[in-house]
N, C-alpha and C positions, 0 to 999 in steps of 0.2 A: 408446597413441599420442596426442598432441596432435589435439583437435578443429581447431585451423587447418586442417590435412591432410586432415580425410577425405573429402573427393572423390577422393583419391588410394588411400586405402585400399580393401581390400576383403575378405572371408572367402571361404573355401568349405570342403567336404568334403571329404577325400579318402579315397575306401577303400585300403587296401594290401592285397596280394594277394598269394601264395605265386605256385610255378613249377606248382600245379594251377588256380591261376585261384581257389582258394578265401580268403575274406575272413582275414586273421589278427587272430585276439581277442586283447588285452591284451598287447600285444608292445611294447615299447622302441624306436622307429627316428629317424631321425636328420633332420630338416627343417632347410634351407639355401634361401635365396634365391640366383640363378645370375645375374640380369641385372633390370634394372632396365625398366621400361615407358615411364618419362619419358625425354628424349633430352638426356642430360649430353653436351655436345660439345665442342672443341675442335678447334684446328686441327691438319691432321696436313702443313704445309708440310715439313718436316724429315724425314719420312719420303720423301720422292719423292725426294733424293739419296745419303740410308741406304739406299734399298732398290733404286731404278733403274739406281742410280750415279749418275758426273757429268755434266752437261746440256751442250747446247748455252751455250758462249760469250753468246751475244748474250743468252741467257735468265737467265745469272749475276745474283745478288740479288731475282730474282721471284719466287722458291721460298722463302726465306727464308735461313736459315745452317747452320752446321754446329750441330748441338746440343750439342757439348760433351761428350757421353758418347757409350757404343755403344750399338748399333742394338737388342740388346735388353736392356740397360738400359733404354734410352729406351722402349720398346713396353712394360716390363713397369710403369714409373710410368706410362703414358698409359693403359692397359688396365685398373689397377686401379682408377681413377678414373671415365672416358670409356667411353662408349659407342657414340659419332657422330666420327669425322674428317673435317672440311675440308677436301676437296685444291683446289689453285690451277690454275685453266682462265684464265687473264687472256689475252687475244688474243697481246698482244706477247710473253708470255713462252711460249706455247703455240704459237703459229705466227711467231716472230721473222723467220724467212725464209720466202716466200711458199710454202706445198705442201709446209714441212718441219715436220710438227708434232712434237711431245713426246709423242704420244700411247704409245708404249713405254712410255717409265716411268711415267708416272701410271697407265697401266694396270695394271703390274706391280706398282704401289705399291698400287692398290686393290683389287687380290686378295691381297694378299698383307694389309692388313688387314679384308677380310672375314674370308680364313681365321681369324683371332684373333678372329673375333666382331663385330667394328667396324661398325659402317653407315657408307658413308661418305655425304658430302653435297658437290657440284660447287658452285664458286663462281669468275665469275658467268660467265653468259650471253650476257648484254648490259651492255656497260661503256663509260663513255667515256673511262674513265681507264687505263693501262699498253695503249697500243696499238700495232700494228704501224705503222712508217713506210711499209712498202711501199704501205698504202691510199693516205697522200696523193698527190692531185693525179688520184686515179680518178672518173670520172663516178656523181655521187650515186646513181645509176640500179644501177652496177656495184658499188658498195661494199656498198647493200641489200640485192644477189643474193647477195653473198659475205658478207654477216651472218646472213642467213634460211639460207644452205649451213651455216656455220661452226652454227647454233644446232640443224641437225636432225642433224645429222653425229656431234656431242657427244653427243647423247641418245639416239640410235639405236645408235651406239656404245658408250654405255657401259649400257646399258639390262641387264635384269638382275645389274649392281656397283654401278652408281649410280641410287638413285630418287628423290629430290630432290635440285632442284636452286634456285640462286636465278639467276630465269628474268631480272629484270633487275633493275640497281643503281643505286642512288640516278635515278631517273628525273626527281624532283623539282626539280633543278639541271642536269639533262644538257642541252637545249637550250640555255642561259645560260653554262654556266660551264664557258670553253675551258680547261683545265686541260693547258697545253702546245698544241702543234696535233696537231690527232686527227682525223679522217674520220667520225666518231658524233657530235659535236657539232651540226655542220653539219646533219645527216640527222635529225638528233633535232629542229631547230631548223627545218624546212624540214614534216617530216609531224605535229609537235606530241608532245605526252608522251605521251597516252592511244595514237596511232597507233604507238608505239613499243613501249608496253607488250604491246597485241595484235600486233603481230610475234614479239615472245620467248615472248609464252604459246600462241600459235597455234601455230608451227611448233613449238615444244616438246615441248606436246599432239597433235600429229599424230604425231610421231617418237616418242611413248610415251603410249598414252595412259593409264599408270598410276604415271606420275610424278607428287610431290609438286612442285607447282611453288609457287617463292616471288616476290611481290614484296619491295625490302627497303631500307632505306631510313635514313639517321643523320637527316633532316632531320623529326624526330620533332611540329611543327608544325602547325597546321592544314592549312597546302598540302599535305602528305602526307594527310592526312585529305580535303581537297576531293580529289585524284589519285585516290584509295581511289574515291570516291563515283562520281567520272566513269568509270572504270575498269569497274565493278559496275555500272553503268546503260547502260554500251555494252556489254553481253550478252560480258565479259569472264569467264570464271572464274577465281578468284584461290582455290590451295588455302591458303595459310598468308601470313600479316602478318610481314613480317620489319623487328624493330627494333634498331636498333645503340645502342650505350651504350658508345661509349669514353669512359672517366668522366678522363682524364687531369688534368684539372682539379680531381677531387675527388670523391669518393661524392654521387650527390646526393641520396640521403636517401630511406625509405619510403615519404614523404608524397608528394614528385614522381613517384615510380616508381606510386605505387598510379593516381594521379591518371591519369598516364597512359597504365596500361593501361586504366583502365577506358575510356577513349578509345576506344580502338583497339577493346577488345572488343569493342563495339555493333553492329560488322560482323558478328559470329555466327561471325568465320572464328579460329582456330587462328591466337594467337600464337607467334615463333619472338625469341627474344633472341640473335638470330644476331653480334652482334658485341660480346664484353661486356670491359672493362678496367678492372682498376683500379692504381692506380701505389703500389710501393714505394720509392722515393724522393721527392725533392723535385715539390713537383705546380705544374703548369705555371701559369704565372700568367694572373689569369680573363679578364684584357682580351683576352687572344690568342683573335679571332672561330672564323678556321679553323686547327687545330690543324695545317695544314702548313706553317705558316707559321715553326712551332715548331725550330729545327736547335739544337741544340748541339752540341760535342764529345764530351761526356759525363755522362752519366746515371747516375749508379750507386745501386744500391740500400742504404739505409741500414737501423740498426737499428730506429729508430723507424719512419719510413716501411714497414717489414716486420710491425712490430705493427698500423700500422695498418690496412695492407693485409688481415690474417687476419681480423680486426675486421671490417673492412667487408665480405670475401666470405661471411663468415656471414650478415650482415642482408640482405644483398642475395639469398643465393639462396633465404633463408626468404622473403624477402617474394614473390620470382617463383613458391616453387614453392606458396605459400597462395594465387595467385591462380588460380582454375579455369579462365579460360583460355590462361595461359600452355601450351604441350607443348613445348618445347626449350629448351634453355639454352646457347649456345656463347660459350664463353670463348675470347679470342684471341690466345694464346699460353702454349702449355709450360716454353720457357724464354725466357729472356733475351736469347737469341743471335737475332740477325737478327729481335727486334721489331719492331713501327711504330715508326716516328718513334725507334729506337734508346731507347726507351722501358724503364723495369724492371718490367713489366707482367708478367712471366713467374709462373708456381708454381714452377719450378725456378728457378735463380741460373743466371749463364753457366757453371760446372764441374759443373752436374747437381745439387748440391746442393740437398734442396728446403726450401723457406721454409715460415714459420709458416701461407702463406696455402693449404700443399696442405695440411697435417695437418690445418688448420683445414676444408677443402672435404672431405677426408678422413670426420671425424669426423661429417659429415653424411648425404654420400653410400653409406658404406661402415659407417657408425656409426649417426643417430637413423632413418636413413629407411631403415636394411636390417636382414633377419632373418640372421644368426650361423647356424651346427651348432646346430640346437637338440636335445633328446632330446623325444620326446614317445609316451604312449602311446595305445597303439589301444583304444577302447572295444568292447562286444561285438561290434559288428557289424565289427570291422574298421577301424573311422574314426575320422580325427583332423577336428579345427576348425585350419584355418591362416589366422591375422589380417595383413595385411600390404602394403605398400608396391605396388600394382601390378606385374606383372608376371612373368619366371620362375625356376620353387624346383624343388627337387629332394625325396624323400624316399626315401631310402638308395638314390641314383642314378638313379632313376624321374623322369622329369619331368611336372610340372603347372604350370597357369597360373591365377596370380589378377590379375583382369580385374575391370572395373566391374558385372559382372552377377553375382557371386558365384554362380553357379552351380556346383553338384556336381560333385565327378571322380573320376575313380578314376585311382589308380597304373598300370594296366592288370596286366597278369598276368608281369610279371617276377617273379626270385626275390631279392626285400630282404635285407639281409642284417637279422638281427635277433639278441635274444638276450633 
């Protein structure tokens, strides 16, 4: 395996063992990786109407669209890929009427992919963007009561299905930038950045305190860097750095991406590439500052734009996952349908059909950086060496785990099948 990698890699022992618990010498058995230890993500918007059914009226479009295929279809290309889903908590689409939330299906939706293995991840917390209108015209006083309620409710709530969460969004412009009229601008803009931050991690952290809490943020800048600094020096804990990268504009290349992780590293904390894009179609033209600015009709994805999309999500998720402190990678969107910004940002096409850019993500994640069926045999004592991608493998159905400490294991005393 590629030295880029090996912080990721790891070895150990495993003994196999018959149904008497004794070691089996020179035996044939079969080693498979089963799940990956890095966190390949994606968003799982499309599952909450597949799986809950249909929403709340006033919530239409905040979920995202219909995916174009069925429900497991769709779970069985998201599943063989991803291992982290994104479900959508946005205020206005989660409590559109005031005391009527959507919490049924998202819930339903978030067991339902646990059960398939999925972690999933709440997104966001704290937002000043898709909000409910019933806040305006409430006393700044009343609105802060019902965002510290709204933020331990969620977390306490969903505590054991969901354990990271990104605790607040885009923080770095939320006081500034009224984005429509909203009730969090104001309040963001009245107790400052850092006294909003410690609101969503405080009550967060209280209502769980073994959740991954993220900050997270597109405004990838210094000011996000000074926020960081102020943030960590006001006796703030921040578990994981959360960076958006909608590239609609164009790949921006290894050199930017290196540069700027290593930025970010310096903090010691656990980056997250929590919003990643890349476009197959025509790409948005550079002068467009905020990418909402952006509306067309229509967008559609081309041939060439499709090449170069698979192109560019290889370099891209080689260069994240060679950086040691990258641990998660969330790409923002399965398909087509109900994109940002109507965007062809999808691995699938809008009729399910998938693009050069999943075989391509495919061939990495399920291809250079996983272990196959492999055969291998037991030396005398019973043990194999298994070399590999962090995380958990099987040997003829027995599970073990290779971790950063390459420490010894044993199959425990099941009966392998062997031959």
């Amino acid at each position: 395996m590629n030295d880029t990698y090996a912080h990721r890699i790891g070895e150990t022992s495993v003994v196999v063992r018959g149904p008497d618990g004794r070691p089996l010498a020179d035996r044939v058995v079969t080693v498979q990786q089963r799940r990956h230890a890095f966190s390949f993500g994606n968003i799982g918007f499309d599952f909450v109407s597949l799986v809950g059914g249909p929403g709340d009226e006033a919530s239409a479009g905040v979920f995202g669209g219909a995916a174009g295929l069925g429900l497991e279809t769709l779970a069985a290309e998201f599943t063989h890929l991803f291992n982290t889903a994104t479900l959508p908590f946005y205020w206005g689409g989660y409590e559109p009427v005031r005391g009527r939330t959507d919490r049924q299906r998202l819930e339903a939706t978030a067991r339902w992919l646990v059960g398939r293995g999925v972690t999933v991840k709440g997104h966001p917390l704290v937002w000043h963007t898709v909000q409910p209108s019933w806040l305006l015209g409430l006393p700044a006083g009343e609105v802060e009561r019902l965002l510290r309620a709204r933020v331990r409710e969620l977390v306490s709530g969903f505590a054991g299905l969901i354990g990271t969460w990104d605790a607040i969004n885009e923080a770095v412009i939320m006081p500034v930038f009224a984005n429509g009229d909203n009730a969090i601008t104001p309040l963001a803009r009245s107790k400052g950045r850092i006294a909003m931050v410690r609101l969503a991690f405080e009550e967060a952290r209280a209502a769980d305190p073994g959740a991954t809490l993220l900050i997270n943020d597109f405004d990838l800048s210094s000011a996000y860097e000074c926020l960081i600094e102020g943030v960590l020096e006001a006796g703030v804990r921040i578990d994981a750095i959360g960076l958006q990268t909608h590239m609609h504009q164009g790949y921006r290349g290894e050199e930017y991406m290196g540069r700027m992780l290593d930025r970010f590293a310096r903090y010691g904390l656990p980056l997250h590439l929590t919003e990643s894009t890349l476009v197959s179609g025509h790409l948005m033209p550079s002068e467009i500052e905020d990418l909402n600015d952006y509306r067309i009709p229509s967008w559609p994805s081309t041939e060439e734009g499709e090449a170069r999309q698979a192109d560019e999500i290889v370099r891209h998720y080689r260069s994240l996952v060679a950086h040691p402190a990258v641990a998660a990678i969330n790409y923002w969107g399965i398909t087509d349908n109900g994109s940002w910004l109507g965007a062809p940002v999808g691995l699938l096409r809008s009729d399910g059909s998938r693009k050069p850019s999943y075989e391509a993500l495919e061939s990495l994640i399920k291809g250079e950086w996983w272990l196959p069926p492999t055969e291998m045999r037991t030396d005398a004592s019973g043990a194999i060496r298994v070399r590999g991608f962090h995380g958990e493998y099987e040997v003829d159905g027995m599970p073990f785990t290779i971790g950063a400490s390459g420490a010894p294991v044993s199959s425990g005393t099941g009966a392998p099948s062997v031959r």
